[in-house]
C-alpha positions as MATLAB code, in Angstrom:
seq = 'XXXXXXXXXXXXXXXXXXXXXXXXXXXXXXXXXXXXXXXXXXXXXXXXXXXXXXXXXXXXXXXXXXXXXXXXXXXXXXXXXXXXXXXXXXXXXXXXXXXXXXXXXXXXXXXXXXXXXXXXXXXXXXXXXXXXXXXXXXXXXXXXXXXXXXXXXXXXXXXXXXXXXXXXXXXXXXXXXXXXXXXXXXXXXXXXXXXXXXXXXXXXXXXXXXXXXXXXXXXXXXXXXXXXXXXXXXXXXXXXXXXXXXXXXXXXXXXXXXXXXXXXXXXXXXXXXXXXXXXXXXXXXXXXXXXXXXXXXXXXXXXXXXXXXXXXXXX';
ca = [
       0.000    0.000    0.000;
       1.574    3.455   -1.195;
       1.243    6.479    1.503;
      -1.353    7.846   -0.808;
      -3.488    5.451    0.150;
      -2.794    5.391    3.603;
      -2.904    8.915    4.316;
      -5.841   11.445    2.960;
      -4.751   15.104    2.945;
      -6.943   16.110    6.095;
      -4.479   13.724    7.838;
      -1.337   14.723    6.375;
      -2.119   18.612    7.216;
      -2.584   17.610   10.606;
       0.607   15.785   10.606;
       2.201   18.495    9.436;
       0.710   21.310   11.585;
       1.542   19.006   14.490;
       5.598   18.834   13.005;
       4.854   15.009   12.762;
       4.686   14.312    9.383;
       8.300   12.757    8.710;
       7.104   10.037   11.878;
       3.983    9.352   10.370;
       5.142    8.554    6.889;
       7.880    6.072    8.737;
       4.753    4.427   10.547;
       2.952    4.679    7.450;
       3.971    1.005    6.752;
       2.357   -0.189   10.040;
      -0.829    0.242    8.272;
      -1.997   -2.757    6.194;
      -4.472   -3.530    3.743;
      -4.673   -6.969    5.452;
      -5.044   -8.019    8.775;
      -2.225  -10.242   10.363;
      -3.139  -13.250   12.063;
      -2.328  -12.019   15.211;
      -4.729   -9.257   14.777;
      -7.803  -12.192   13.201;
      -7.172  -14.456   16.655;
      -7.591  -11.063   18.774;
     -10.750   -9.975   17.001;
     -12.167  -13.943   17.512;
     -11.024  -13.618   21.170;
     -13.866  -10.644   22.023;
     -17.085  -10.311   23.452;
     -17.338   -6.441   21.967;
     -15.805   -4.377   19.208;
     -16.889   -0.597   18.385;
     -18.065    0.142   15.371;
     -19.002    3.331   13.035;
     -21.469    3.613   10.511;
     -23.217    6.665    9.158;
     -26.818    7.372    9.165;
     -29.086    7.986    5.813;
     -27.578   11.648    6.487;
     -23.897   10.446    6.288;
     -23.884   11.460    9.458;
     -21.251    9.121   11.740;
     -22.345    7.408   14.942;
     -20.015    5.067   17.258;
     -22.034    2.141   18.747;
     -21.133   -1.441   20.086;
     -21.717   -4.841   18.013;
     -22.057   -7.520   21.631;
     -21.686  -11.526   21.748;
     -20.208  -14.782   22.808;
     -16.410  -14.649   22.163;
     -16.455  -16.353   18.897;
     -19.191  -14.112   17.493;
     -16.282  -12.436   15.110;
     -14.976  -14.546   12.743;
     -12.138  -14.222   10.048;
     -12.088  -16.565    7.210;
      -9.389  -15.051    5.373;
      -6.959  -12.251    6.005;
      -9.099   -9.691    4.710;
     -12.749  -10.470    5.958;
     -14.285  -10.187    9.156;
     -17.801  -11.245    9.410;
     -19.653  -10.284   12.703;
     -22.707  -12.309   14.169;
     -24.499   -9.589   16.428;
     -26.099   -6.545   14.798;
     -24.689   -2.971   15.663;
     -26.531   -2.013   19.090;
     -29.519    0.779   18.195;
     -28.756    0.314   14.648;
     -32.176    1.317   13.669;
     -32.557    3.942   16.463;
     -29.623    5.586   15.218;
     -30.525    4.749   11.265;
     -27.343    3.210   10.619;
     -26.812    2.290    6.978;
     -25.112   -1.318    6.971;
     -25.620   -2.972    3.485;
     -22.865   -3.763    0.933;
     -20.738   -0.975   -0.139;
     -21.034    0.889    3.054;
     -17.941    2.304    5.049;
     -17.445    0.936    7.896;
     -14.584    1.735   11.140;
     -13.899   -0.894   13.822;
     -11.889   -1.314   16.874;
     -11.364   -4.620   18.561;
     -10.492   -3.329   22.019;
      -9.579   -5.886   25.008;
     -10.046   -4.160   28.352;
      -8.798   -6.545   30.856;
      -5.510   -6.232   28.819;
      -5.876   -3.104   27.319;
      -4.738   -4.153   23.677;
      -6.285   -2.789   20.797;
      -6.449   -3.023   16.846;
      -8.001   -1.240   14.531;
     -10.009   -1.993   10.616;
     -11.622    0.147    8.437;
     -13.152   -0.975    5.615;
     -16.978   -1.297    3.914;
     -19.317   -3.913    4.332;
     -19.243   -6.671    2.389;
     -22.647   -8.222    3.047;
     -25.508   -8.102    5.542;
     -28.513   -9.685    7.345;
     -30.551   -9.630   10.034;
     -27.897  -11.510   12.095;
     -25.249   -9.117   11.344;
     -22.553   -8.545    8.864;
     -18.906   -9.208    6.561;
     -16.462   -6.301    6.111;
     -13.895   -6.395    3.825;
     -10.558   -4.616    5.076;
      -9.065   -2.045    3.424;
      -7.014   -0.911    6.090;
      -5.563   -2.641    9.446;
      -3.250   -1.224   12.121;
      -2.726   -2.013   15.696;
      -2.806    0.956   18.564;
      -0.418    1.365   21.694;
      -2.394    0.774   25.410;
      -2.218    4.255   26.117;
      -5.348    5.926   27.898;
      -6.965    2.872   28.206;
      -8.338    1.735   31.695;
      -8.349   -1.724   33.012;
     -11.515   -3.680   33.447;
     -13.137   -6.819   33.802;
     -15.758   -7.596   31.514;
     -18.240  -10.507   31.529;
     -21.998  -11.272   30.604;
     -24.440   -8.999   32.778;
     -26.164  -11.159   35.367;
     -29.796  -11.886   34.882;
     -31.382   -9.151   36.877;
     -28.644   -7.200   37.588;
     -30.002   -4.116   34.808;
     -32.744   -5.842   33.405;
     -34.085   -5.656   29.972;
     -33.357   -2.948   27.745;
     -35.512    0.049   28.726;
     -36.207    3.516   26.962;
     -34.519    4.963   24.167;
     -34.757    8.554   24.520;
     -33.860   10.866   20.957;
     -33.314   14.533   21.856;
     -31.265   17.495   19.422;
     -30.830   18.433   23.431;
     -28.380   17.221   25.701;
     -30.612   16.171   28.755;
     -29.395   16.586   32.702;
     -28.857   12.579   32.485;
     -26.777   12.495   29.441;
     -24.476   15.482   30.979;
     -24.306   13.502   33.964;
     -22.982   10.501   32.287;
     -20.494   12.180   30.413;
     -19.312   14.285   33.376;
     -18.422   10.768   35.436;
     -17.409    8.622   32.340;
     -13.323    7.929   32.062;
     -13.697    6.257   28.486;
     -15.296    7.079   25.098;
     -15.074    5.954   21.427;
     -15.074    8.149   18.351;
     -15.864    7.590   14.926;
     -14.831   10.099   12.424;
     -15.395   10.308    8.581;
     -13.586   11.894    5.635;
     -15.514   14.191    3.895;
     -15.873   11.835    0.683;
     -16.347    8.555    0.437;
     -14.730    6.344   -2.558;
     -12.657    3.209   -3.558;
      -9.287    4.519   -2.295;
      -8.796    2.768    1.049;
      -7.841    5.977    3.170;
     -11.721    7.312    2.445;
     -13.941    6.213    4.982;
     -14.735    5.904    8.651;
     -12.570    5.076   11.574;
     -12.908    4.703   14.827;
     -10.950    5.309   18.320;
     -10.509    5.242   21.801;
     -10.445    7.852   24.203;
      -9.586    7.878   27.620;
      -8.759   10.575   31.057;
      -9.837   10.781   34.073;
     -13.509   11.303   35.408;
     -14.255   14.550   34.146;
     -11.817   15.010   31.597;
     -14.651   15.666   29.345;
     -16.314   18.927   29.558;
     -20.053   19.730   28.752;
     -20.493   23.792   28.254;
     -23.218   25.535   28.513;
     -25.871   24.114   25.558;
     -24.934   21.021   23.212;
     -21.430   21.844   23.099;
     -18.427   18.998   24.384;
     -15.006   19.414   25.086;
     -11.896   16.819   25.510;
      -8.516   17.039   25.277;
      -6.125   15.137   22.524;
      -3.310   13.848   24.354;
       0.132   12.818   22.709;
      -0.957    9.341   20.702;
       0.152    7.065   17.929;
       1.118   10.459   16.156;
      -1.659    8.977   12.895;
      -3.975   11.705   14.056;
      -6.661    9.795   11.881;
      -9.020   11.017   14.110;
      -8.131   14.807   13.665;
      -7.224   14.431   10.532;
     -10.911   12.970    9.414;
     -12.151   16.237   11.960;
     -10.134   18.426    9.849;
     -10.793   17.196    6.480;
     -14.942   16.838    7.701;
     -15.555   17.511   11.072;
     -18.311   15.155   11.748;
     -17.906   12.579   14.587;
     -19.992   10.177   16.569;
     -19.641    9.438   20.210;
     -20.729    6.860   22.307;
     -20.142    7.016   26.214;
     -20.498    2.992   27.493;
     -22.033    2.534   31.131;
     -20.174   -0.954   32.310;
     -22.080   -0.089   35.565;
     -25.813    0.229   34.200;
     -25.475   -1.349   31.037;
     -26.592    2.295   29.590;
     -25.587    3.461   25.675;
     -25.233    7.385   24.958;
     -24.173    8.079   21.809;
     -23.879   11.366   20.562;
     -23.436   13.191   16.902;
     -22.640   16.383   16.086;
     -19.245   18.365   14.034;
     -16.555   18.857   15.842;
     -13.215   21.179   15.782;
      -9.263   20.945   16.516;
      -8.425   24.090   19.274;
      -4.914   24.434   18.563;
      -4.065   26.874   21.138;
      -5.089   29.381   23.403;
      -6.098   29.658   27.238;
      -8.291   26.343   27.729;
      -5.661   24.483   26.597;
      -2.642   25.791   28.147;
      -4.710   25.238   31.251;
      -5.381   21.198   30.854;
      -2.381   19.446   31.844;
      -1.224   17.152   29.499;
      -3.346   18.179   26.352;
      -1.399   19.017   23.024;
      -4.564   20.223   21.330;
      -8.808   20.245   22.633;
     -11.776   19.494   20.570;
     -14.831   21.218   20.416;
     -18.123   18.977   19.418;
     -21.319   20.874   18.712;
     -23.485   17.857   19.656;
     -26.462   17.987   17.087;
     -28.507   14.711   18.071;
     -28.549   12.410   21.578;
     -29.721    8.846   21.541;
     -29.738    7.803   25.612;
     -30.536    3.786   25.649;
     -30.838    2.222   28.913;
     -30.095   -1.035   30.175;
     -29.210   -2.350   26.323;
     -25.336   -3.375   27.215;
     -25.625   -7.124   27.901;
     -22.248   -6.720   29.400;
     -20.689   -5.452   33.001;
     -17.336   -4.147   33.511;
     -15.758   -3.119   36.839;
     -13.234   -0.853   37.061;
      -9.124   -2.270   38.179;
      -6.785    0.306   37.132;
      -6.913    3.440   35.773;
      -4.239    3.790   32.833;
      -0.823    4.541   34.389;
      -0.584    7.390   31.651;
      -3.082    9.846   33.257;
      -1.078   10.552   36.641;
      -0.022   13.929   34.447;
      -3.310   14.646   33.043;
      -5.743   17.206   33.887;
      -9.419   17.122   34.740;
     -11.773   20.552   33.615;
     -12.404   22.594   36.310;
];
């Protein structure tokens, strides 16, 4: 795979403006249009992965696809085929049939690994779906907190409840994201088309509780700490600017996820003021979808990620 393909230019002028670019063409080879068999074990291993889609809008949304470990299967080195729908995939109007671009991240919490796929889907059904990969990369641990996670007891949250749809942020939602210490985001470039660095990708994000910021109205803030030095994420934000959230309660079993457009703050007084932040990002939230009790899986909390002792919460 040439860098053309790996990198789209929303990426590469974010690599640049962040004096990275000479790393991230070196790393540039890290990213594969296959997946290694290292990374198709790890992805059969799981009992989650995160996944984007877009809506009938094209506009991206980050939501969970749940089952028995075994549920993801790879029958060659560039398919993964998926046996669980995409949680709220019809409350959020995801559009999963062939040709559709699709992000994934196979993300192991007890030991923080993580890979990552982007691709489109290859074929779909009721009972879920095949993506073909277009490209495949594995992530560092950083940020990422240790948990357990295993099947939600019978009882313990019950069946899934309301699914509340609001353009406005409600006291819950703010309250969730106030106390959460993990989120995913999907991005998207701003076209999609058969070169494999168009489409969606998705990421993890991690800080302390509270190191995401609700301001006054629908508008989010969290800081970008020093990563893999990609910036696919930014890059996609630069090159598009919309994203999808989704905020996972382990505790409650609860699913916000959140879309909106979102912006790189480069510098100024909020950031000088976060410790450990090289950049912020601003999300203008423009729709909520607040699902409780629909994650059939429970995840207590055993260390927080040895990276965030010089980190900042939002005062």
């Amino acid at each position: 795979m040439t860098t053309d393909n790996v990198y789209h230019g929303g990426e590469i002028a974010v690599q640049q403006q962040a004096g990275v670019r000479d790393m991230a063409e070196r790393l540039s080879q890290m990213i594969r249009p296959f997946m290694p068999d290292q990374h198709r074990t790890f992805f059969e291993m799981l009992p989650f992965a995160v996944v984007g889609m877009t809506d009938e809008h094209g506009r991206p949304w980050s939501t969970l696809c749940v089952g028995e470990p075994g549920f993801i299967r790879s029958p060659d080195d560039t398919t993964l085929r998926i046996a669980s729908a995409p949680l709220l995939a019809q409350e959020l109007g995801l559009q999963v049939k062939s040709g559709d671009k699709v992000g994934l991240l196979g993300i192991e919490l007890p030991t923080r690994r993580r890979n990552r796929m982007n691709g489109v889907v290859a074929d779909a059904g009721a009972d879920g779906f095949a993506v073909h990969v277009e490209q495949s990369f594995g992530n560092c641990p950083q940020y990422i907190q240790t948990r357990s996670v295993e099947p939600r007891g019978a009882g313990s949250a019950g069946s899934a409840g309301e699914v509340r749809r609001s353009e406005t942020l409600t006291g819950e939602a703010v309250d969730l994201i106030r106390q959460a210490d993990t989120f995913y985001i999907s991005s998207r470039t701003s076209e999609f088309s058969t070169r494999p660095s168009s489409g969606i990708d998705v990421s993890h994000r991690g800080g302390r509780p509270g190191f995401v910021h609700v301001a006054t109205g629908n508008t989010l803030t969290f800081p970008d700490f020093s990563g893999n030095r990609l910036f696919n994420t930014l890059g996609n934000i630069a090159d598009d600017g919309r994203v999808g959230m989704v905020f996972p309660d382990f505790e409650t079993g609860d699913l916000l996820s959140l879309t909106g457009t979102a912006r790189i703050v480069w510098d100024g007084e909020r950031l000088e003021g976060f410790d450990g932040a090289q950049r912020l990002v601003d999300v203008q939230v423009d729709v909520m979808v607040h699902a409780r009790c629909v994650l059939s899986l429970a995840g207590a909390l055993i260390e927080q990620s040895p990276k965030l002792v010089r980190t900042g919460v939002w005062q």
